[in-house]
C-alpha positions as CSV (number, residue, x, y, z in Angstrom):
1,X,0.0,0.0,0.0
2,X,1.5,3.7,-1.1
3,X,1.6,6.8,1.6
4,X,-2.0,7.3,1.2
5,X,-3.7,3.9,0.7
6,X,-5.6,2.7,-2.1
7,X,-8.1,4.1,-4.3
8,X,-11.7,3.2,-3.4
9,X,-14.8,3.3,-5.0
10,X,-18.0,5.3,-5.3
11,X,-20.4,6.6,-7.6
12,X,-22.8,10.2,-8.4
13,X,-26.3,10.1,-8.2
14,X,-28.4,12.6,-9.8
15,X,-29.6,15.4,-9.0
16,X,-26.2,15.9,-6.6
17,X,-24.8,13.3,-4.2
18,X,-22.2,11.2,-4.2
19,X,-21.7,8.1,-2.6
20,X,-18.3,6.9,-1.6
21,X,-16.6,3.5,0.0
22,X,-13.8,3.2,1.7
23,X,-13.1,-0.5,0.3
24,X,-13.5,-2.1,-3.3
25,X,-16.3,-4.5,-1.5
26,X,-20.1,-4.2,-1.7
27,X,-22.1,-3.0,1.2
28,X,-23.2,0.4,2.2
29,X,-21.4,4.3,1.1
30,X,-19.3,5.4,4.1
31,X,-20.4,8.9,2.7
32,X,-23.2,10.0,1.5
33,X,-22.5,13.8,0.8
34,X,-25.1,16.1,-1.0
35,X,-23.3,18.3,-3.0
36,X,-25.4,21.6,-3.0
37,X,-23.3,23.3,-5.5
38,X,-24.2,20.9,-8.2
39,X,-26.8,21.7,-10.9
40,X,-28.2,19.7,-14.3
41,X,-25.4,18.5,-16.1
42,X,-22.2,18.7,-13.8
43,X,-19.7,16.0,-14.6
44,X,-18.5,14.7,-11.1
45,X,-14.9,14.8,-10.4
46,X,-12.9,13.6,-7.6
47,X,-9.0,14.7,-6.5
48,X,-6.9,15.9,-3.8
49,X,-7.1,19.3,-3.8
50,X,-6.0,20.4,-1.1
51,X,-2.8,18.4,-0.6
52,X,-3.6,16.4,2.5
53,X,-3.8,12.9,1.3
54,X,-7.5,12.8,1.2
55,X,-9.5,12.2,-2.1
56,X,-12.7,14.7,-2.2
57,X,-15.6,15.3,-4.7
58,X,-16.1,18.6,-7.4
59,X,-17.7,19.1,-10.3
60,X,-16.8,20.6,-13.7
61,X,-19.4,22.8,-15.1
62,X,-19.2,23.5,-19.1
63,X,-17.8,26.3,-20.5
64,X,-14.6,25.6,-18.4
65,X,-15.8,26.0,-14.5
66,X,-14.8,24.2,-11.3
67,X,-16.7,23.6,-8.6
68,X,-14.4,21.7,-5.7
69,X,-14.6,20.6,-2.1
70,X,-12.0,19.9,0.2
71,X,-14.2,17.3,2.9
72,X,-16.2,14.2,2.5
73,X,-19.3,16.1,4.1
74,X,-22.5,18.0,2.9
75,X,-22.2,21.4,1.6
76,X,-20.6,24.2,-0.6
77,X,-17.9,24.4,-2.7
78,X,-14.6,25.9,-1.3
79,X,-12.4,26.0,-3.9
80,X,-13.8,27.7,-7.3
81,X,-11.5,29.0,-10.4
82,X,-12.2,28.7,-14.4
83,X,-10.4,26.7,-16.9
84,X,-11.2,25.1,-19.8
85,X,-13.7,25.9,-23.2
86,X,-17.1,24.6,-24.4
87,X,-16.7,21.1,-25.3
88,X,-13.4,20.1,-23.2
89,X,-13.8,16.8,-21.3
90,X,-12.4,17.0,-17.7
91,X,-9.2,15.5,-16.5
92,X,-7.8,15.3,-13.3
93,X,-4.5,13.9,-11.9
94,X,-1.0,15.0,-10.5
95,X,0.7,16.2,-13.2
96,X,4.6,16.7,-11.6
C-alpha cells in the first residue's frame, strides 16, 4: 500500500450526491455527501485538492468552470476558479 492507501470506489447520483466507499467491496457508502453546489449537467470529479492525502468530490461545469470541495461532508464548494472551453472533457491527476 503507497503513503496514502488505495483508491476506493463510489459513484454520483443525480440530481447531486455522491456516494463513496472506503473499500472495493459491496455494502453500504461510508459517505453520503449532498453536493449543493451541483446543478443539471455537472460531470463529477474527484481529486486531492487540497494536498492532504484525502481524495474529495467537485464538479466541472461547461464552459470551463470548477466547482471543488476539500471534505467528505455535505455542503458548498470551497475552492472555485475557471479553466477550460465549451466542449473540453475533464481530467484530473498529478501532473509533476
Amino acid at each position: 500500500m503507497g503513503q496514502y492507501g488505495i483508491t476506493t470506489i463510489g459513484v454520483f447520483r443525480a440530481p447531486n450526491s455522491f456516494f463513496l466507499r472506503n473499500s472495493n467491496t459491496s455494502g453500504n457508502a461510508d459517505y453520503n455527501i449532498s453536493a449543493s453546489f451541483v446543478q443539471s449537467g455537472d460531470v463529477p470529479v474527484v481529486g486531492d485538492w487540497d494536498g492532504d492525502g484525502v481524495t474529495t468530490i467537485g464538479v466541472y461545469r461547461s464552459p470551463g468552470f470548477w466547482f471543488l470541495r476539500n471534505t467528505n461532508t455535505s455542503g458548498s464548494y470551497d475552492i472555485t476558479f475557471s479553466f477550460g472551453s465549451a466542449g473540453d472533457k475533464p481530467l484530473v491527476g498529478r501532473w509533476q
